[in-house]
N, CA, C and O atoms as a GROMACS GRO file, in nm:
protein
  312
    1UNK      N    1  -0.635   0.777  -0.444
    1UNK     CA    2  -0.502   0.733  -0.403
    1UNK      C    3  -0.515   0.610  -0.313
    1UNK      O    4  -0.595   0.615  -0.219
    2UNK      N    5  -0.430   0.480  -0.339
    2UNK     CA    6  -0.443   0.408  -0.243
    2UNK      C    7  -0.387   0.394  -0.112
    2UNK      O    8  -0.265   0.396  -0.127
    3UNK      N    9  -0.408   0.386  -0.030
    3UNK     CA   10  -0.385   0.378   0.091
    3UNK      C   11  -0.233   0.323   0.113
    3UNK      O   12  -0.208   0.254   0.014
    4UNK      N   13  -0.138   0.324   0.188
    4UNK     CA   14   0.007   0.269   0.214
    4UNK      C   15  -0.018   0.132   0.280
    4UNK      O   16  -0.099   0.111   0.370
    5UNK      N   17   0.058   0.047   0.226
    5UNK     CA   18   0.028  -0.112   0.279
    5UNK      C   19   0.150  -0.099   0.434
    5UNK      O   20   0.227  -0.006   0.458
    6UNK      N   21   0.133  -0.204   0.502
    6UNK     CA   22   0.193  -0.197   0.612
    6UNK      C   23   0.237  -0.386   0.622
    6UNK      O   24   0.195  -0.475   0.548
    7UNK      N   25   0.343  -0.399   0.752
    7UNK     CA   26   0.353  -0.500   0.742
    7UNK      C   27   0.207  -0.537   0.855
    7UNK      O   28   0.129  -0.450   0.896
    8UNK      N   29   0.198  -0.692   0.888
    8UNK     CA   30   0.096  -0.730   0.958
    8UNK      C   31   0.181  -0.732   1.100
    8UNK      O   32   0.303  -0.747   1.097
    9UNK      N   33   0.090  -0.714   1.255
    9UNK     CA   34   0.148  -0.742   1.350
    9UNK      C   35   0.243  -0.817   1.380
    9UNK      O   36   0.223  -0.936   1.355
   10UNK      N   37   0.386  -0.778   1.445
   10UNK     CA   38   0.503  -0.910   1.460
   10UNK      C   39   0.488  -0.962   1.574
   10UNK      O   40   0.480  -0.888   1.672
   11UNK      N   41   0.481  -1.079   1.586
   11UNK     CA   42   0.473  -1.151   1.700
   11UNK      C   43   0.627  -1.162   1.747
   11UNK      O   44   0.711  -1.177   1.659
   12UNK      N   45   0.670  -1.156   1.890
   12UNK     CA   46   0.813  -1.116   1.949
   12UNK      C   47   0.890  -1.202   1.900
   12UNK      O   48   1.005  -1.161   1.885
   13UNK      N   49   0.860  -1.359   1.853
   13UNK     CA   50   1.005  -1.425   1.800
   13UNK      C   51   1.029  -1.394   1.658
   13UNK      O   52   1.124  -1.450   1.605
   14UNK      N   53   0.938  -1.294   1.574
   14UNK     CA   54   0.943  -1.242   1.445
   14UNK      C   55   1.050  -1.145   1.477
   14UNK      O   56   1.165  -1.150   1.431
   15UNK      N   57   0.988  -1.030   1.584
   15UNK     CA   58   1.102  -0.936   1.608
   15UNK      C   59   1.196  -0.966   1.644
   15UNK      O   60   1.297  -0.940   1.578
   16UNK      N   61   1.201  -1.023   1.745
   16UNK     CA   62   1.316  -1.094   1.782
   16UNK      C   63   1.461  -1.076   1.726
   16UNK      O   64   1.567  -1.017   1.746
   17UNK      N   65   1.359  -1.227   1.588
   17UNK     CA   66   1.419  -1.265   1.442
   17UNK      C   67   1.530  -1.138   1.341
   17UNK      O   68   1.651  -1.127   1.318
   18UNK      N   69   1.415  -1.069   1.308
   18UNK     CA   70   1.430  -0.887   1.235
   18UNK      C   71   1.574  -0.840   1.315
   18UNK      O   72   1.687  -0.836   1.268
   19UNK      N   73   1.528  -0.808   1.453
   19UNK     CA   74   1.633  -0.727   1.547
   19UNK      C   75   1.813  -0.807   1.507
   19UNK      O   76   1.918  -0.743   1.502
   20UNK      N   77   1.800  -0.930   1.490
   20UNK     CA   78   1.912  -1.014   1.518
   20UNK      C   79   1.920  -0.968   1.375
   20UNK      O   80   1.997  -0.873   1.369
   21UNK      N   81   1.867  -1.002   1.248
   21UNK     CA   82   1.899  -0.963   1.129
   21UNK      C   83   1.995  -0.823   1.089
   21UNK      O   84   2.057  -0.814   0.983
   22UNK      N   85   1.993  -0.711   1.200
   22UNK     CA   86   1.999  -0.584   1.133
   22UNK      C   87   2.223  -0.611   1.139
   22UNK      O   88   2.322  -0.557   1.090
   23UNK      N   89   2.196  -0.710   1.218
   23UNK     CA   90   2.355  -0.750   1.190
   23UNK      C   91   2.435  -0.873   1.103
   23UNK      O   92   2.544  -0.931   1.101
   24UNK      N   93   2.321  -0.873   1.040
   24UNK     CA   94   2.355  -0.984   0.937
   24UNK      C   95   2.448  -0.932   0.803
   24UNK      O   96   2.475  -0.819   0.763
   25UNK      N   97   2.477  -1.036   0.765
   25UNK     CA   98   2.623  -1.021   0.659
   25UNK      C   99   2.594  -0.994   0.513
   25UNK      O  100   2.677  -0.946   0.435
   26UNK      N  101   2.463  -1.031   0.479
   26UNK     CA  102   2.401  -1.050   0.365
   26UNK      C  103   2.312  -0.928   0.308
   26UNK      O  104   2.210  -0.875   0.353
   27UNK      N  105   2.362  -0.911   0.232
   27UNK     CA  106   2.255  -0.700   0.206
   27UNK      C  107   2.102  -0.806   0.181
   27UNK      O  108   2.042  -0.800   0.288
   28UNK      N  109   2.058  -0.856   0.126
   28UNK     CA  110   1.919  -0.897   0.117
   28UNK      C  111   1.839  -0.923   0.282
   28UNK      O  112   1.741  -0.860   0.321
   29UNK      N  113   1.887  -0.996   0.333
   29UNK     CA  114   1.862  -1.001   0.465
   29UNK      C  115   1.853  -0.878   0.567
   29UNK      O  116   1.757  -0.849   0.637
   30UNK      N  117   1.972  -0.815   0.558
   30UNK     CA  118   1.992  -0.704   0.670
   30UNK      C  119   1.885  -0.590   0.607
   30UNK      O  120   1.821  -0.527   0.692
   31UNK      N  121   1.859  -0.557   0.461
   31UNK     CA  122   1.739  -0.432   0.393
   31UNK      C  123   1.612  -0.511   0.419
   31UNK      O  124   1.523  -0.431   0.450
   32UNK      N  125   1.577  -0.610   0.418
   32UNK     CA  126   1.441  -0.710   0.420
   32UNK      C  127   1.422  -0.651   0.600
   32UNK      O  128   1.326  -0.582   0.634
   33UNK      N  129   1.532  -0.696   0.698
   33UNK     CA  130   1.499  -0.673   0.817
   33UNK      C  131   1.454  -0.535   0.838
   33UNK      O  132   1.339  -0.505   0.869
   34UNK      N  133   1.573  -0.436   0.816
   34UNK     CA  134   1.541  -0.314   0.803
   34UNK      C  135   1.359  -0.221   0.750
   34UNK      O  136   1.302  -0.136   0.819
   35UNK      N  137   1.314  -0.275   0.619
   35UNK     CA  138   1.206  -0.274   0.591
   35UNK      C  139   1.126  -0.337   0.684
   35UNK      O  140   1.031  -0.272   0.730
   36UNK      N  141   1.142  -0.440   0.718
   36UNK     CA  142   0.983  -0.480   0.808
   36UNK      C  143   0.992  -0.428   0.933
   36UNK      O  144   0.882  -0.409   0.986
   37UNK      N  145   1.121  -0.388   1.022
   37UNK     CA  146   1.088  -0.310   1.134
   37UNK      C  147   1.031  -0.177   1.128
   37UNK      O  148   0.952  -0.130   1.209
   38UNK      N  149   1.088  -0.105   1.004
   38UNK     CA  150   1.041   0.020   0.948
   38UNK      C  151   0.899   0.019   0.944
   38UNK      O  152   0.844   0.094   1.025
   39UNK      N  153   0.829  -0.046   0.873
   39UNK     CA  154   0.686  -0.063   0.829
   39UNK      C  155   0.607  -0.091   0.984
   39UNK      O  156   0.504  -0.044   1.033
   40UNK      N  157   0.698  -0.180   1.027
   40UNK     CA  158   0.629  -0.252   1.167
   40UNK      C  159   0.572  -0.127   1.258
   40UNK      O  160   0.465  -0.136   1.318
   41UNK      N  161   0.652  -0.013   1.261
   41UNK     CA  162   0.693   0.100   1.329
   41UNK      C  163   0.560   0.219   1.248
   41UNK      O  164   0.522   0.330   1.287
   42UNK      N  165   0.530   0.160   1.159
   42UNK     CA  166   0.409   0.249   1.060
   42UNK      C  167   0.472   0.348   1.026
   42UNK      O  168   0.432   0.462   1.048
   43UNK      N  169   0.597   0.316   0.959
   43UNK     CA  170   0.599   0.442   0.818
   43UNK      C  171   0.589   0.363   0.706
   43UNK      O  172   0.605   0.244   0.678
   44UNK      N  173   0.560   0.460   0.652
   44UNK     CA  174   0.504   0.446   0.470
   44UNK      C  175   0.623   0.363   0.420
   44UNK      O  176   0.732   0.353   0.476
   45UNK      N  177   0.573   0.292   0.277
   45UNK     CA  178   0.694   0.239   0.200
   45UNK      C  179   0.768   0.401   0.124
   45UNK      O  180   0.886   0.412   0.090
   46UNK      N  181   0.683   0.490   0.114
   46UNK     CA  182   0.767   0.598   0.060
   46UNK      C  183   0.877   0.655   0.157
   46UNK      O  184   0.989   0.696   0.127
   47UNK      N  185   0.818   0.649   0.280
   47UNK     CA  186   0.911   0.712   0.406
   47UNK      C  187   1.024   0.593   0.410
   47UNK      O  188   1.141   0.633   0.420
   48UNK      N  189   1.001   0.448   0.404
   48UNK     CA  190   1.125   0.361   0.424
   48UNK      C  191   1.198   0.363   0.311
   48UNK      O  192   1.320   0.363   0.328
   49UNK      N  193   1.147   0.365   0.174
   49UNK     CA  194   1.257   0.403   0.059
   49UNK      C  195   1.298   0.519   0.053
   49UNK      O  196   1.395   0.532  -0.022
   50UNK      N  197   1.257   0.624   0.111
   50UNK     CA  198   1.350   0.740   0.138
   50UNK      C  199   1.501   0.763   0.225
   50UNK      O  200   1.611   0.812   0.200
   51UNK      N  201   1.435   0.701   0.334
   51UNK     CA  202   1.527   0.679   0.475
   51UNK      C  203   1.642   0.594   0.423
   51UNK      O  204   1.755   0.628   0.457
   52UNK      N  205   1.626   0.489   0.345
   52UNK     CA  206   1.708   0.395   0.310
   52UNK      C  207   1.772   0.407   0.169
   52UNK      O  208   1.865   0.339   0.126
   53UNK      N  209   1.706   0.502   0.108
   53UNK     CA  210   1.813   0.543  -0.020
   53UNK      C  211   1.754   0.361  -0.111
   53UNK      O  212   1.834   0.283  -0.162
   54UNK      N  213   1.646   0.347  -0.107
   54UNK     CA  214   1.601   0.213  -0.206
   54UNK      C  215   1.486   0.317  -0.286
   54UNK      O  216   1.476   0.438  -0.268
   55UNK      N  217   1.404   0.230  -0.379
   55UNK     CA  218   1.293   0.258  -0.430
   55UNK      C  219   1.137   0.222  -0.346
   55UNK      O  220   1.126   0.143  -0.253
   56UNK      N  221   1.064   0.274  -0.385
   56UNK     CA  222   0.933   0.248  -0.331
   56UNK      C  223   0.910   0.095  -0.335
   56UNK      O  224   0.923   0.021  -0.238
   57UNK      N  225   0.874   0.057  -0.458
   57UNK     CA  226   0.940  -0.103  -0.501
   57UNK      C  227   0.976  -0.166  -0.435
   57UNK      O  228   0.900  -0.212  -0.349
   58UNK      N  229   1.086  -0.195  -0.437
   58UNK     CA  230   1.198  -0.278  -0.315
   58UNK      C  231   1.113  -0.274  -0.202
   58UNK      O  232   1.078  -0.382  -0.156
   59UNK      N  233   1.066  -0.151  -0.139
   59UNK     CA  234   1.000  -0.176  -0.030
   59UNK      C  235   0.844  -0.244  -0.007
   59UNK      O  236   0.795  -0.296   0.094
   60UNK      N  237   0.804  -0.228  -0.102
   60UNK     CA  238   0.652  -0.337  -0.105
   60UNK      C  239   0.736  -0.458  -0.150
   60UNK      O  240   0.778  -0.501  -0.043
   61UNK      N  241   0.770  -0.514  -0.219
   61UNK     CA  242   0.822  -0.617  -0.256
   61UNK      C  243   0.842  -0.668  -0.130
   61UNK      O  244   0.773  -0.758  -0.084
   62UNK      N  245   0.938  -0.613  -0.069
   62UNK     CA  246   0.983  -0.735   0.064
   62UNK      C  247   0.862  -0.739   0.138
   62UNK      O  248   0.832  -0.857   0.158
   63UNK      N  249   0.749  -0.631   0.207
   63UNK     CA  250   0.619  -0.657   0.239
   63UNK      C  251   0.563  -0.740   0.213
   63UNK      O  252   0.504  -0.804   0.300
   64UNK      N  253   0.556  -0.778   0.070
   64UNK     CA  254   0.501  -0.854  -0.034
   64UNK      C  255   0.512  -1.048   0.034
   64UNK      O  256   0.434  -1.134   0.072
   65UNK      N  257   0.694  -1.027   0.012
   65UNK     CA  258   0.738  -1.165   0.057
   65UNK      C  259   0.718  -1.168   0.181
   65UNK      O  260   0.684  -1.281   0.217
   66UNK      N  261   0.724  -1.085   0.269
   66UNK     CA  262   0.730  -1.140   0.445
   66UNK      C  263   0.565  -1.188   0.408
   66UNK      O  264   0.546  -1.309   0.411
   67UNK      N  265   0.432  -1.088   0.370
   67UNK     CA  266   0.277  -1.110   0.381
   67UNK      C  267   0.285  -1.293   0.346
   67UNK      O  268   0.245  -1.370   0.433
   68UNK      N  269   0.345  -1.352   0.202
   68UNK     CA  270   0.360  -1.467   0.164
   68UNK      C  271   0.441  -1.558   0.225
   68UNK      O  272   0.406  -1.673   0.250
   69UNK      N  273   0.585  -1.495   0.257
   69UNK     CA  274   0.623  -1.611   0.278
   69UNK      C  275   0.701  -1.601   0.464
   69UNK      O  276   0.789  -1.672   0.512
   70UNK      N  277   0.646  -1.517   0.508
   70UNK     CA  278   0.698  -1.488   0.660
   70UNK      C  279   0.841  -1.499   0.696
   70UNK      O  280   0.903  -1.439   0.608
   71UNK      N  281   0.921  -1.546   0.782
   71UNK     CA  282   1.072  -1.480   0.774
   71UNK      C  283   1.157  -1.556   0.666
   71UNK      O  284   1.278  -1.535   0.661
   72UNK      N  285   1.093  -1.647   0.575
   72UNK     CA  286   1.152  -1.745   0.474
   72UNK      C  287   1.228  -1.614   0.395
   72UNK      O  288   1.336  -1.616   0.336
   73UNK      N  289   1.154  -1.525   0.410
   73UNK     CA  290   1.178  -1.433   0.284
   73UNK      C  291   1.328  -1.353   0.309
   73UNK      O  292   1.405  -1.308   0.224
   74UNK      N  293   1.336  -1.351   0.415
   74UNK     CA  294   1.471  -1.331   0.483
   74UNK      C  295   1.666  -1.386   0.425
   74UNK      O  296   1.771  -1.321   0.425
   75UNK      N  297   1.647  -1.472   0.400
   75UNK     CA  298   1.724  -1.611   0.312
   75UNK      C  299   1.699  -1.661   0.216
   75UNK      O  300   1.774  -1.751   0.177
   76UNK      N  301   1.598  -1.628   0.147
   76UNK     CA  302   1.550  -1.713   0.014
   76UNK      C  303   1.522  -1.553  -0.111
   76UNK      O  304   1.490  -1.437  -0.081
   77UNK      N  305   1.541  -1.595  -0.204
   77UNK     CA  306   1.500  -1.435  -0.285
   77UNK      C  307   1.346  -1.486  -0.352
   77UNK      O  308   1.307  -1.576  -0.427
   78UNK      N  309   1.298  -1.396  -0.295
   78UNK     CA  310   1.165  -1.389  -0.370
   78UNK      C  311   1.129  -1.290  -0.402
   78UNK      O  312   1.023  -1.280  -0.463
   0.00000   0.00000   0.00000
């Protein structure tokens, strides 16, 4: 079995960033934020697609984009 991926350490203007997101207007943005504080916090992508009523999927995916493309991924769909 492989191991659960996690996000990488947030540096405070990342969180910051995330925290200000969870009131954002845009469902891509506000679930992207949601996921990386989740992960940040070390639960599983199974525990954050549970909690959040998404798929496992969705939740590595945005992992995926923050690992690549850091808070770009926030506003941009990747």
């Amino acid at each position: 079995m492989t191991p659960p991926i996690f996000v990488r350490p947030l540096a405070e203007e990342e969180r910051a960033r995330l925290e200000g997101g969870l009131h954002a207007k845009k469902a891509l943005t506000l679930r992207r934020c949601q996921i990386l504080l989740a992960s940040a916090q070390r639960h599983t992508p199974a525990q954050i697609a549970q909690h959040l009523g998404c798929s496992v999927q969705t939740v590595r995916n945005a992992l995926h984009a923050f690992a690549q493309h850091g808070l770009a991924c926030l506003t941009e769909q990747f």
